[in-house]
C-alpha positions in Angstrom: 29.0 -97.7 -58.5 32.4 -98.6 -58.2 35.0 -96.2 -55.7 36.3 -94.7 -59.1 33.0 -94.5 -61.1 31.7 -92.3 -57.8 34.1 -89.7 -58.1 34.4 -89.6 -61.6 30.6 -88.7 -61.4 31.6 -86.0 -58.9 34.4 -84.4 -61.0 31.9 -84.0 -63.9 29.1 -82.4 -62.0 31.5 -80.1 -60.7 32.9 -79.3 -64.1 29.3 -78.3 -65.5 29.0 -75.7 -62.4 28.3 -72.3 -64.2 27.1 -70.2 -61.6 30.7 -69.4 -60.4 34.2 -69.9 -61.8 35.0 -73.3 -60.3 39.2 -74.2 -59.5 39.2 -77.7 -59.0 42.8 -78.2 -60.0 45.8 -76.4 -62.2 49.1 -77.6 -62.0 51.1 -78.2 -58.8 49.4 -77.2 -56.0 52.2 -76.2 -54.1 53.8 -73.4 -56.2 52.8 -70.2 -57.1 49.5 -68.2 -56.7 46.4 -68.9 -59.1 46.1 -65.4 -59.7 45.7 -62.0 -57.8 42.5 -62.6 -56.0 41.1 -59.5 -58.1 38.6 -61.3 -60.7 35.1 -59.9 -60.4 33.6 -63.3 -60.8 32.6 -65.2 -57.9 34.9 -68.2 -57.9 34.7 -72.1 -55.4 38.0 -73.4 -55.0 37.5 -77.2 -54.3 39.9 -79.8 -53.0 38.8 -83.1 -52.7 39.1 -85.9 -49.9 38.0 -89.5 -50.2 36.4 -90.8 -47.3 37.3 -94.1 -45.7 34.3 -95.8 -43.6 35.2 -97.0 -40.3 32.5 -100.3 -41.9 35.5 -100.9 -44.1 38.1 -103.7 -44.1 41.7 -102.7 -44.3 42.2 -104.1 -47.9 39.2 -101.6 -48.8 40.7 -98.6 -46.5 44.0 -99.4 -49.1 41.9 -99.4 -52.3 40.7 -95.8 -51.1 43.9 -94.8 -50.4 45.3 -96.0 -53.9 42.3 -94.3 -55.6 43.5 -90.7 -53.9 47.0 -91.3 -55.2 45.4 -91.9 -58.7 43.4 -89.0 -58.6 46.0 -86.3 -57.3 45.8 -84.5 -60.1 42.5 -84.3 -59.8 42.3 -82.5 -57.0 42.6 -85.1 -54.4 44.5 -84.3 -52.1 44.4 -86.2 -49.0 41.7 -88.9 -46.6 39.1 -89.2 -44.7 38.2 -92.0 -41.5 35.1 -91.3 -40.8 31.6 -93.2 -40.5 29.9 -94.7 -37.4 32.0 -94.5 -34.6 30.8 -97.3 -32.4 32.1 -99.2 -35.5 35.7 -100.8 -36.5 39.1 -100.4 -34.9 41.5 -97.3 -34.9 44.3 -100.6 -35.2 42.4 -101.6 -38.3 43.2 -98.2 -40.0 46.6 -96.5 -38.9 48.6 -98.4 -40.8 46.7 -97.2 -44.0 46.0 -93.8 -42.7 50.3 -94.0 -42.1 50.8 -95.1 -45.5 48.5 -92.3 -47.3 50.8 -90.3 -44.8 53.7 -91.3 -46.2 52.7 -91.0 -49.7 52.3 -87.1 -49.2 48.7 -87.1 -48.9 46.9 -85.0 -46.0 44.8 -86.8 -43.0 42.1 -85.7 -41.2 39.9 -88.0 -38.9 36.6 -87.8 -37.0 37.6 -87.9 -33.7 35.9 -87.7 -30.0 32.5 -88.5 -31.6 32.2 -91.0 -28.6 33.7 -91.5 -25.2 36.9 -93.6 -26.2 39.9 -92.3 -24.7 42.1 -94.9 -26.0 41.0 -94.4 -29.6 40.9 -90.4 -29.1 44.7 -90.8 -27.7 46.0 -92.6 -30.4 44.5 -90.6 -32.7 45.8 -87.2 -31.7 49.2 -88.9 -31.3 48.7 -89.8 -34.5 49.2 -85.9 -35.5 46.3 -85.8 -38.3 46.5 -82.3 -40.6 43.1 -82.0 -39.2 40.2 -83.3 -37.2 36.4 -83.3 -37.1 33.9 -82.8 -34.0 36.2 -83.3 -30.6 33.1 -83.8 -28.7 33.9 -86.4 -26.2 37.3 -85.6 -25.0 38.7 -85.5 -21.5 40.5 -83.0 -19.2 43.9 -84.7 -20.6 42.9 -85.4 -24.0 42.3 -82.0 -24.2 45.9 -80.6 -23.4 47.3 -83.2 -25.8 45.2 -81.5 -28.4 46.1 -78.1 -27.4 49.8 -78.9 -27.0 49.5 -80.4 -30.4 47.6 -77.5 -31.9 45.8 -79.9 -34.4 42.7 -77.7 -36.0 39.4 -78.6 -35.1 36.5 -78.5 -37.8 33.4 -77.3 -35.4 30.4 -78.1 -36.7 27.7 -76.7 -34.3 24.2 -77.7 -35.6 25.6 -81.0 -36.3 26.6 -81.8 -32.8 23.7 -80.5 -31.3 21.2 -82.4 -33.6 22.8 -85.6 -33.4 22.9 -85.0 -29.1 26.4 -85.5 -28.9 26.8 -81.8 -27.3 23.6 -81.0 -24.9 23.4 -77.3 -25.8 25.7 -74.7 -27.6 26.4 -73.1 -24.0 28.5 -76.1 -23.0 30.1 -76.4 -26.8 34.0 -76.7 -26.8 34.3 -74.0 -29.2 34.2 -71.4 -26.8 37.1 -73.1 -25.2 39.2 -73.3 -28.3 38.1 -69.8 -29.6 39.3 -68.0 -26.5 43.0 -70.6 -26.0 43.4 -69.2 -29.9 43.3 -72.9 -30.8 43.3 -73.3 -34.3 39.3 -73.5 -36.0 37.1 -73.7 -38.7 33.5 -73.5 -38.5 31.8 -76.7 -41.0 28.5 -77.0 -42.1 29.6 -81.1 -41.2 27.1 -82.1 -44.3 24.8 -79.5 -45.0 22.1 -81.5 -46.7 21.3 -83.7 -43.8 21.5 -80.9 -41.3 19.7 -78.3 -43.2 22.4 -75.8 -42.6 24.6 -73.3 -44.2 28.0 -72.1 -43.7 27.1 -68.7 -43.4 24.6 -70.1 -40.7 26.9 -71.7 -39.0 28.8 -68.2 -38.7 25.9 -66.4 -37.3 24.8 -69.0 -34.8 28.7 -68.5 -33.1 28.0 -65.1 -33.0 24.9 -65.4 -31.2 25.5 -67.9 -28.9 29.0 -66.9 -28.5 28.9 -62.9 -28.5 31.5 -62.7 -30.9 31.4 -59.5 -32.7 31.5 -58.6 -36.4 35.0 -58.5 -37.3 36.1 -61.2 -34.8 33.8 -63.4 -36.7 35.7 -62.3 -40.1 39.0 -62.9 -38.4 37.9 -66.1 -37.5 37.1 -67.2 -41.0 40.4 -65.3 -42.4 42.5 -67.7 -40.0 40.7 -71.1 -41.2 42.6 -70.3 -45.0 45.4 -71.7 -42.8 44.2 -75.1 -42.0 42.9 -75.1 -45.7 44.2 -78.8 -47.8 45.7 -76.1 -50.7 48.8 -74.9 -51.5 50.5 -71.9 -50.7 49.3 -70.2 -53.5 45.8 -70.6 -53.0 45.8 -69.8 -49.6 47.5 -66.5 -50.9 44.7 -65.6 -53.0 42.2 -66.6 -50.4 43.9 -63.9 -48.4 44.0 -61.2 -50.7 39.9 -62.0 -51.6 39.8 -61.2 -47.8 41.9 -58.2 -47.5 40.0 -56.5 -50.1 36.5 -57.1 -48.8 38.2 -56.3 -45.0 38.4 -52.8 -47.1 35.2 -52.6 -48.1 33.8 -53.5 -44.7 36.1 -51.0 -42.7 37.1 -53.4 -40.5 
């Protein structure tokens, strides 16, 4: 399959989803609310990213980067570097990832998966919307990201299965939850890791102690480092507000 014919596959599974109302894409993005956040039916609201592989060349990274532009109203909205990290070149990629940038579309990177402080360094002074894992950073990397406040998707079972964090009682979350750094709690890819994000969720409150409505605050806040517009993340907040009600919290 072709880049194109790929996603084009993936737009028209997701339009034959039935089980709940899917919003892939309406208009701008930007402006206005979707609605009031008070429809009875269950409802997925999905934003897409295409994925550049670190395998790649920097013609390809381009072609991928072209493809999202194409695609925008689509429901792309921004890219991904990602793949195996002991492969390719940061150099080989920032002047795409800069470009896509540029363009308006939002950038997220796997970061820290390994032990290279040079490549970790240039990527958080790179200023990415987002980034993935953290794992491997330093006592200086660490107050760049901080002083930065770039959100962190934390995907627990994922670094623990793949032995890049030892056990969940050294994990960095527990660092970034209690500095208030901005997080979101990620299956990573919940086929291969036989995972869920709601257990995801409850293995932070286990191994964490965080209570009950922390843990709803926790994924109230992640609407913020959501790739949607403002409307969205309005109606995300309302869904939340009203079950807050029903809860008590």
């Amino acid at each position: 399959m072709s880049k194109r014919s790929y996603m084009e596959a993936v737009l028209e599974g997701l339009r034959f989803v039935s089980t709940v109302e899917t919003d892939i894409f309406r208009g701008s993005d930007v402006e206005g609310s979707h609605g009031n956040g008070h429809s009875q039916r269950k409802k997925i609201y999905v934003r897409l990213l295409l994925s550049i592989d670190r395998r790649e060349t920097r013609e390809a990274a381009m072609e991928t980067v072209q493809l999202a532009m194409e695609m925008r109203h689509l429901g792309v909205v921004g890219v991904d570097l990602c793949g195996n990290p002991m492969i390719g070149e940061w150099t080989t990629f920032w002047p795409v990832l800069e470009f896509a940038r540029e363009q308006g579309l939002l950038v997220t990177l796997h970061c820290g998966e390994v032990p290279n402080m040079e490549e970790i360094n240039a990527m958080l002074d790179f200023l990415p919307a987002r980034i993935g894992h953290a794992c491997c950073l330093k006592q200086e990397e660490w107050k760049n990201l901080k002083s930065y406040k770039i959100p962190v998707e934390i995907c627990l079972t994922s670094n623990i299965r793949t032995e890049t964090i030892s056990s969940l009682d050294i994990h960095h979350f527990a660092d970034l939850y209690n500095c208030k750094h901005p997080i979101v709690l990620c299956t990573d890819d919940s086929g291969v890791f036989s995972t869920t994000s709601s257990r995801e969720y409850a293995i932070a409150s286990s191994a964490f102690g965080i209570e009950k409505r922390e843990m709803f605050e926790l994924a109230r806040n992640a609407i913020g480092f959501i790739f949607a517009g403002d409307g969205v993340k309005l109606e995300l907040e309302q869904i939340f507000d009203l079950a807050a009600e029903r809860l008590q919290f």
